[in-house]
N, C-alpha and C positions, 0 to 999 in steps of 0.2 A: 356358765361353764361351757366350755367348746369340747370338741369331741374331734376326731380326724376318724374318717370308714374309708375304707377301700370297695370300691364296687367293679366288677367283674362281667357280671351279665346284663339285665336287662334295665337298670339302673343306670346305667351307662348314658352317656350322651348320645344322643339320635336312636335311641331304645325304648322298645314301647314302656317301660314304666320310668322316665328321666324325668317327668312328671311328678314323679311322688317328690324328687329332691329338689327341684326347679321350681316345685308351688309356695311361694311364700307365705299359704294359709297354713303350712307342714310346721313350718318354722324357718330356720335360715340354712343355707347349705349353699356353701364357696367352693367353684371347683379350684383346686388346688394343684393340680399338674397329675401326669401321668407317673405311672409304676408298676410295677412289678415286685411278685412273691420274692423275698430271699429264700423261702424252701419250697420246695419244689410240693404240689398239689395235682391228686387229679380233678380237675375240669371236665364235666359229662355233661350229653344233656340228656334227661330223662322224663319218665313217667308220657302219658297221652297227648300232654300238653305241650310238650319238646321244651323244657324248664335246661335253664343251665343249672347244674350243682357242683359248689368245688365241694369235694370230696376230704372230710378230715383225716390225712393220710397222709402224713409230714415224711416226705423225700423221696413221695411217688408221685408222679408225674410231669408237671412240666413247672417250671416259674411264671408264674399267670400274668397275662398282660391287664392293667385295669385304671381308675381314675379314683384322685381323693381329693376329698371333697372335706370342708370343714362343717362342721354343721354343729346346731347349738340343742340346748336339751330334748325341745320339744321336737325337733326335725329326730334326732337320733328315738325318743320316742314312736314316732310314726313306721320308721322304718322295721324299727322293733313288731310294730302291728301288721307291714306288708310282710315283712320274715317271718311270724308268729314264734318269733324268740321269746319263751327258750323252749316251745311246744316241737317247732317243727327244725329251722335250724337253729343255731347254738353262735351267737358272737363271743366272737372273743379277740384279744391285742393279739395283733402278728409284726413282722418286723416288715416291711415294703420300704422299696429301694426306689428314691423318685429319680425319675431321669427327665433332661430339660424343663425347667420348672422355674418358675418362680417363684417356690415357697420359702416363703419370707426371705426375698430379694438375691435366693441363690441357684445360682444358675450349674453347680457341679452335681452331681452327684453324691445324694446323701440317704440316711435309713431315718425313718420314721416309725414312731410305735401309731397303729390304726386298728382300727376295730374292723372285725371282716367278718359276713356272715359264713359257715360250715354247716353241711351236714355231717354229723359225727354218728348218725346210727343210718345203717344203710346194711343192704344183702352185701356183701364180698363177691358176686357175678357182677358187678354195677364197675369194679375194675377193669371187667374184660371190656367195657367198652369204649371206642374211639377216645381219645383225650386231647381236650383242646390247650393250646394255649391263650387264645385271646377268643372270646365270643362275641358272634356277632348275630341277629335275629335274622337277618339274611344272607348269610355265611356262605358259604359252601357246602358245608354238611347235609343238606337237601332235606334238614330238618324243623319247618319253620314256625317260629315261637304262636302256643295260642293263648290266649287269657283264659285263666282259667277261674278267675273269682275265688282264689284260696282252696277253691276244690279240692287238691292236691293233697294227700296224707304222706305221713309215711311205710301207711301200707302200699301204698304206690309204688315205691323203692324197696 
């Protein structure tokens, strides 16, 4: 069985964990073109570590820019263990909008159902800050990604 994810931050191509999706000890995972949220998300980066989190917060923020990747049980497993879903974030199908793509030999503009991970529990001060649309670990934002080995709670946010 296949799976379609959306990834956003560090996951991403030339991002320090593109590796979790690119190891084919993970399982299989096809990039599939770029996209974009149809509802709009906030995008922060947070906690010590400078972690990007989209924010579950459907028609706040921006439409996030991101990559999808096809991937097969045991990749969507693994990812599941970098996210520590459903501990830490919460995946779940959202509707992403690919643009120039060649998913499945088409090249317009189409919607896609993809699994994304969210944080759904968070402080409400976590809005006031900066909101990205596209993340990048060496961005502009002067905030530069650290590994953190899962360290990360949600008492952090």
């Amino acid at each position: 069985m296949t799976h379609y994810v959306f990834v956003y931050g560090t996951l991403k191509s030339g991002e320090p964990n593109h590796d979790w999706i690119s190891d084919v000890r993970n399982g299989k995972g096809t990039f599939r073109g770029n996209g974009t949220t149809i509802t709009k998300y906030p995008l922060i980066i947070g906690t010590r570590y400078n972690i990007p989190f989209l924010l579950y917060k459907p028609g706040y923020g921006h439409n996030v820019l991101g990559e999808i990747y096809e991937v097969d049980q045991p990749m969507l497993e693994k990812l599941d263990e970098l996210e520590d879903h459903p501990n830490f974030y919460q995946r779940r199908i959202d509707e992403i909008e690919v643009v120039n793509s060649d998913f499945h030999g088409e090249t317009a503009r189409s919607t896609f159902q993809c699994w994304v991970y969210f944080l759904k529990k968070f402080r409400a001060d976590l809005l006031n800050l900066p909101m990205l649309q596209c993340y990048q670990s060496k961005g502009d934002h002067g905030l530069p990604y650290c590994e953190s080995n899962n360290e990360a709670t949600p008492d952090d946010l």
